[in-house]
Structures are given as structure tokens and as C-alpha cells.
C-alpha positions in Angstrom: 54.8 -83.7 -98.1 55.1 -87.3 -96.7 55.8 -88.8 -100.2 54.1 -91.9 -102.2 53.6 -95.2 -99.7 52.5 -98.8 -100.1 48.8 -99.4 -98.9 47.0 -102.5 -99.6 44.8 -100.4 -101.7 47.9 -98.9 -104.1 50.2 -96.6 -103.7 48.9 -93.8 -101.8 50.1 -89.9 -101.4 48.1 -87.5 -99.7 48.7 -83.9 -100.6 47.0 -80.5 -100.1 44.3 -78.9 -102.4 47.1 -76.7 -103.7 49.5 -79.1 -104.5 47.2 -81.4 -106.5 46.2 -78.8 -108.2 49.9 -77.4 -109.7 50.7 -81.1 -110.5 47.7 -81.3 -112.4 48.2 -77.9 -114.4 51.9 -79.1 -115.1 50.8 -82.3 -116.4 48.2 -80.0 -118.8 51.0 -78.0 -119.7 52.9 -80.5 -121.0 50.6 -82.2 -122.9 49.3 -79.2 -124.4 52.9 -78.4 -125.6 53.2 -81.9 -126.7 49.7 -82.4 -128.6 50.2 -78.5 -130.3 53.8 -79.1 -131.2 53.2 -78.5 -134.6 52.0 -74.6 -133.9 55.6 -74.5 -131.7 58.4 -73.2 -133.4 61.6 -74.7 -132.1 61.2 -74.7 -128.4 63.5 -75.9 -126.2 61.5 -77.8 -123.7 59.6 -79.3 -126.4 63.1 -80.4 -128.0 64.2 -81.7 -124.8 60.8 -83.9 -124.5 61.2 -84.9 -127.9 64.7 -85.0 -129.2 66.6 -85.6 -132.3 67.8 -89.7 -132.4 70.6 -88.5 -134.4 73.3 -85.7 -135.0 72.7 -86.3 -138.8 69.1 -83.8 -140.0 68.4 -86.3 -142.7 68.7 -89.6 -140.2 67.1 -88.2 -137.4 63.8 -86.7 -139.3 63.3 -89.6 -140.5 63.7 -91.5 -137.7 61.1 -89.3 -136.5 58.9 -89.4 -139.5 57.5 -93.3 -137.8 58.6 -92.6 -133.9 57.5 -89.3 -132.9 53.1 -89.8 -132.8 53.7 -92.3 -131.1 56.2 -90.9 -128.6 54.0 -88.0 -128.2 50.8 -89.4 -128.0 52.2 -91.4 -124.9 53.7 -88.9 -123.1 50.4 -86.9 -123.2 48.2 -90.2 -122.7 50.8 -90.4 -119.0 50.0 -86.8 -118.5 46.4 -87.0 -118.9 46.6 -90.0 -116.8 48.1 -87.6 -113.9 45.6 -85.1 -114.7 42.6 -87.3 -114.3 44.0 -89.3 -110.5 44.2 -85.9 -109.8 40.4 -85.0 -110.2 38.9 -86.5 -107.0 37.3 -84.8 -104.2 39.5 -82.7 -101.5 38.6 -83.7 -97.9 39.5 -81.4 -95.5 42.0 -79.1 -97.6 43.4 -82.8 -98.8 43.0 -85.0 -101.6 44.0 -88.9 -101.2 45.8 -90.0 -104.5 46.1 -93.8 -105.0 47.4 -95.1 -108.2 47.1 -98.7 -109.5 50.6 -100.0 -110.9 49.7 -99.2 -114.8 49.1 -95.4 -113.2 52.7 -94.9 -111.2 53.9 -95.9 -114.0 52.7 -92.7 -116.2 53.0 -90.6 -112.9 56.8 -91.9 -113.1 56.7 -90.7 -116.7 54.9 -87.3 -116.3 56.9 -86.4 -113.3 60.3 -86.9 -115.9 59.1 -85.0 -118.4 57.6 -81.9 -116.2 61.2 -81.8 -114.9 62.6 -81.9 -118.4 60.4 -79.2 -119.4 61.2 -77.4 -115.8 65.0 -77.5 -116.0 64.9 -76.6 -120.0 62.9 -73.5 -119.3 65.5 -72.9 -116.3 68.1 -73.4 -118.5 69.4 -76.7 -116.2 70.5 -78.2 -119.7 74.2 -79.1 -118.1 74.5 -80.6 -114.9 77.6 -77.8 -114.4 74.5 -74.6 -114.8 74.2 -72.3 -112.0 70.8 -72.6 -110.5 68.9 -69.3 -110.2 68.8 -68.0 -107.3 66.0 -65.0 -107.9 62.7 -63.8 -109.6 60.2 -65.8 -110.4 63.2 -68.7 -111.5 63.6 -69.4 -107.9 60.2 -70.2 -107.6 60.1 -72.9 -111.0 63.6 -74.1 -109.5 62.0 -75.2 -105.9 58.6 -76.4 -107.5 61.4 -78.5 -110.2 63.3 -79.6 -106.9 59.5 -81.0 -104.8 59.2 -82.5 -108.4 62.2 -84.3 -107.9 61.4 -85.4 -104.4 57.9 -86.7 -105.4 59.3 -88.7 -108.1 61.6 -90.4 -105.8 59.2 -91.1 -103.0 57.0 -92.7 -105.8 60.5 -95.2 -107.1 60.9 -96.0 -104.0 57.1 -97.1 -103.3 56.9 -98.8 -107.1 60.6 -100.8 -106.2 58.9 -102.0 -103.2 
């Protein structure tokens, strides 16, 4: 992967058939956890994405009682955004991304909460957790670390 640059057209990436399309499954993912939260019983990454404002129950639901559609509906609107720059035609086993400034800036959004729904379901809660180092972990631990990578490469190209 050569990471996000500045072109005079946008910020441009160019990655492989395959990696376009994982992005844009996690991006579905995510907002299909986020839009059908209310079918999802106290899961962990969808706590992470959406969490309590305040130790307090009683504060902190109603706190989210008028913040929480809101919050939601945005990170799925930045993850429907991802979905949809990721829908163009693959040239050669390629597809050219380039995102205007309004779009790196729900990539920059999707990428964070992909990786907070990544390192929840990894259990990368605490900075001090053991990364797995097997199974099918390992696997969700590298595609977590490229995330990381990618999300950088695009900072860097938006701080230009």
C-alpha cells in the first residue's frame, strides 16, 4: 500500500480490488451495528462506538436520550460515505480512490471507529493487553494494524 497523497484532483490512494473491497465491508459492518443497535444487546464494540458520557446510569441515559441519533446517524452517514468512494470501477486489479475534503474527513471518521470496533472485538480495550498472536485474531489484529496505517497516510495528506 503506498498510502493517501495530495493530487490536484483530491487526495488520492490507489489500492487493489481486494483491499477496497474489505474497507468497504467494514465500513457496512459498522453501520449496520450502528443503525440495528437497538436489536443488540449490550455489545462491546457497539459500547465502545457509542459510550456512556457519564459513570452516573441516570445522567448518562439521559444524556443520551438527545445525543445518541444523532451521534449514530453520523457515524453511519461517514461509513456509508466510505462505502460509496469505494464503489467505482477496478482498472487493472486496482481501483483509484479520490476523496474531496468533506469525504477524508468521514474516511478519517470510519477508519476510527472500524478500529474501535477491531480492537473491542480483540479485546485491545487497555493499551497494556497482549495482542493475539493466533487463530483467526491474528488475522483481525493485522487487518486493525493496515487500518492504522491507512488512517495515518490519510492525516498526514488532509494536514498537508
Amino acid at each position: 500500500m503506498s498510502g493517501f497523497r495530495v493530487t490536484a484532483r483530491g487526495i488520492s490512494i490507489k489500492l487493489t480490488e481486494s483491499d477496497a473491497r474489505l474497507l468497504a465491508d467494514l465500513a457496512n459492518q459498522v453501520a449496520t451495528l450502528i443503525a440495528g443497535r437497538a436489536d443488540t444487546a449490550d455489545d462491546a464494540a457497539l459500547n465502545r462506538l457509542l459510550p456512556s458520557a457519564y459513570l452516573d446510569e441516570s445522567d448518562s441515559a439521559e444524556f443520551r436520550r438527545f445525543t445518541e441519533d444523532e451521534l449514530a446517524d453520523g457515524k453511519v452517514l461517514n461509513a456509508l460515505t466510505m462505502v460509496e468512494t469505494l464503489e467505482g470501477d477496478p482498472k487493472d486489479g486496482h481501483l483509484r480512490v479520490i476523496l474531496d475534503d468533506p469525504s477524508a474527513q468521514s474516511w478519517l471518521r470510519s477508519l476510527t471507529d472500524i478500529r474501535l470496533a477491531l480492537a473491542s472485538r480483540l479485546g485491545l480495550e487497555d493499551p497494556a493487553t497482549e495482542p493475539p498472536h493466533e487463530g483467526d485474531d491474528r488475522y483481525l489484529l493485522s487487518v486493525y494494524n493496515w487500518l492504522g496505517a491507512l488512517q495515518w497516510s490519510l492525516v498526514k495528506a488532509v494536514d498537508r
